[in-house]
N, C-alpha and C positions, 0 to 999 in steps of 0.2 A: 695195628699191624706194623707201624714203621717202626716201633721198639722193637719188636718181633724179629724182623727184618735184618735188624744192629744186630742183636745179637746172635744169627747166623753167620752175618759176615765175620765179625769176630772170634766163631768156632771153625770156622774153617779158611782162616787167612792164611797162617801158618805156614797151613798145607796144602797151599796152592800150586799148583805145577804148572811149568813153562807154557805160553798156548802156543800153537805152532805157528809159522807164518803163511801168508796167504798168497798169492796169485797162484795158485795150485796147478800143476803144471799134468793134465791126463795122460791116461795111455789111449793108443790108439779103439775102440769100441771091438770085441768081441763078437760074432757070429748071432748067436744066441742067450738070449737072458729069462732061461724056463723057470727058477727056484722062485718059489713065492715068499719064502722068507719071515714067514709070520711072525717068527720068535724075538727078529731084531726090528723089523720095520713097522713097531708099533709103542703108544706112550708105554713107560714106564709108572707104574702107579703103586705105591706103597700101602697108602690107605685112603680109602673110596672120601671123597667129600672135596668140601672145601671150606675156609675160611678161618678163623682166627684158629680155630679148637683143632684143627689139622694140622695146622703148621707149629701148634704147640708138640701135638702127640710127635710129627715127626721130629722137631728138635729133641723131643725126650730118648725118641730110638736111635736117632745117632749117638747123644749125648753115653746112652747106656751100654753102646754098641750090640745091639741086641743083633739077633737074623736079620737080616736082608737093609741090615741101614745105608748098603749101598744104593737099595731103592730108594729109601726115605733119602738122602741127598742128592739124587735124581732128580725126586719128585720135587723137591724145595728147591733145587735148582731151575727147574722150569716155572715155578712159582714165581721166584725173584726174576727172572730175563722177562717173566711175561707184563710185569708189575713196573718195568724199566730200570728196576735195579743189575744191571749188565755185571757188574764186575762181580757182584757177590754171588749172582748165577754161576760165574766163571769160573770162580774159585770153587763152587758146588759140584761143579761137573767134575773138575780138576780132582776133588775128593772120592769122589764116586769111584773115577773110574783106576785111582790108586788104589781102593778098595776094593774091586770088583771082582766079586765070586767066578767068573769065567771071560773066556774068552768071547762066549758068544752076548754076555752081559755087555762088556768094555766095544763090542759092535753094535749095541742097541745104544748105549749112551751116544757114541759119536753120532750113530740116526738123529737123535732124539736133540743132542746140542747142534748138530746145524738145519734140524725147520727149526730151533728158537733164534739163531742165529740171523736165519736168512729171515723173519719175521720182523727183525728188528732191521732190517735191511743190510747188514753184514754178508753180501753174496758169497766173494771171495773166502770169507772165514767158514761160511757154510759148506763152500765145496771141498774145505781140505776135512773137516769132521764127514764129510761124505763118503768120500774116498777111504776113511781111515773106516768108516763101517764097512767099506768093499773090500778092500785090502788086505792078502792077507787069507783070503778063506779058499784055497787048495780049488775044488772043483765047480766052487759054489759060483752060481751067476744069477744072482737074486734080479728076480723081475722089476724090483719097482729103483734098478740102478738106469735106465736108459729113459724114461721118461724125465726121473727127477734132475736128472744131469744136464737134459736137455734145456728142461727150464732157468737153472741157475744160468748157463753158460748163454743163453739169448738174452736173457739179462743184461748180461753183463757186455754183450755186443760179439760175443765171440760165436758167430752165426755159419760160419763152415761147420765149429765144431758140435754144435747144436743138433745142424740138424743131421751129422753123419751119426748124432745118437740115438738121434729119434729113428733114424733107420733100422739101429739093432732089434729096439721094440718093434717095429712093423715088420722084419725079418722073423721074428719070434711069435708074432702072433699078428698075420694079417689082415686076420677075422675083427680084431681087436680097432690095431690103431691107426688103419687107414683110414677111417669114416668120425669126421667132427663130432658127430652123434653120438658117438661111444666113448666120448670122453666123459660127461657126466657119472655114469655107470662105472668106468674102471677108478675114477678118482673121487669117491663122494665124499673122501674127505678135506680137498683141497676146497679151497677159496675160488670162484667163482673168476676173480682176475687170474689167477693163476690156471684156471684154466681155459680162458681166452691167450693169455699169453704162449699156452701150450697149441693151443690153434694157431697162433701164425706159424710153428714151426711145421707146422703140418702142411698148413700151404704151404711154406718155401719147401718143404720134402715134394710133398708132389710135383712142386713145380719143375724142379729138377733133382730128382732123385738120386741117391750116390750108388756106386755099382760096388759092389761088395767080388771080391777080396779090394 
């Protein structure tokens, strides 16, 4: 797989584009965040599997540019960040999303490059591809922006803003994200720390809750 690897980065060096900079500066949290967002806030996957015979087929669909090889450079890009090859993920994304059949595509990629981001412990780079999924969409107020923001931004010790995010979520569904208990259920896909760490913002919310305007 590490020859494999080479010569991905090497198909897509070239055309690498700038990555942005990071201490990402928010906007103030919105009211409500009702949009579920399925289209963007999920992997990108080109061809079902894994391992050597994948990452060959997807080199071949970009190489031929066939349909959708802005998936196949998604998908080999979350391959390589996950594998600790960082740069050549970067430059995979960076292709991607030059290439990218829509708008609503070029918003799943940036989903999709900062959990690889923030995985690899890149917070700050993961909140500006966050933002740049938010960003941007007219009336859209995707649900899964107030939790996940909230977790970057505790992270990173930035705990005003944290937990006035985690408010939006509990302003939008109270049923939801008032009670520890329903974290499991709303996020079965995170990680187990990440959703303890999404617990203390919940105590510090309750503890002192923000008053909304």
């Amino acid at each position: 797989m590490h020859r494999t690897i080479q010569r991905v980065f090497a198909l897509v060096l070239l055309s690498c584009l700038p990555l942005l900079a990071s201490a990402q500066s928010l906007p103030r949290p919105a009211e409500f965040y009702f949009d579920e967002d399925t289209a963007v806030a999920q992997p990108i996957v080109a061809i079902e599997g894994s391992g050597e015979a994948v990452i060959e087929q997807l080199i071949q669909q970009m190489d031929r540019g066939r349909r959708n090889n802005d998936r196949a450079a998604a998908q080999l890009a979350h391959i390589s960040m996950a594998s600790g090859r960082v740069d050549t993920g970067k430059a995979l994304y960076a292709r991607a999303t030059g290439m990218a059949s829509s708008a609503q595509m070029r918003h799943s990629l940036a989903w999709n490059h900062g959990w690889d981001l923030y995985r690899l412990g890149d917070i700050d780079g993961a909140l500006v591809q966050w933002m740049l999924a938010f960003n941007n969409r007219g009336a859209v107020r995707p649900a899964w922006v107030p939790p996940t923001l909230a977790l970057a931004l505790w992270k990173l010790d930035r705990k005003p803003e944290a937990i006035a995010w985690y408010a939006a979520a509990v302003r939008t569904y109270p049923d939801r994200w008032a009670y520890e208990a329903s974290l499991p259920g709303l996020l079965p896909d995170w990680s187990e720390e990440d959703r303890a760490t999404l617990s203390e913002v919940l105590a510090a919310w309750r503890e002192d809750p923000p008053t909304w305007p």
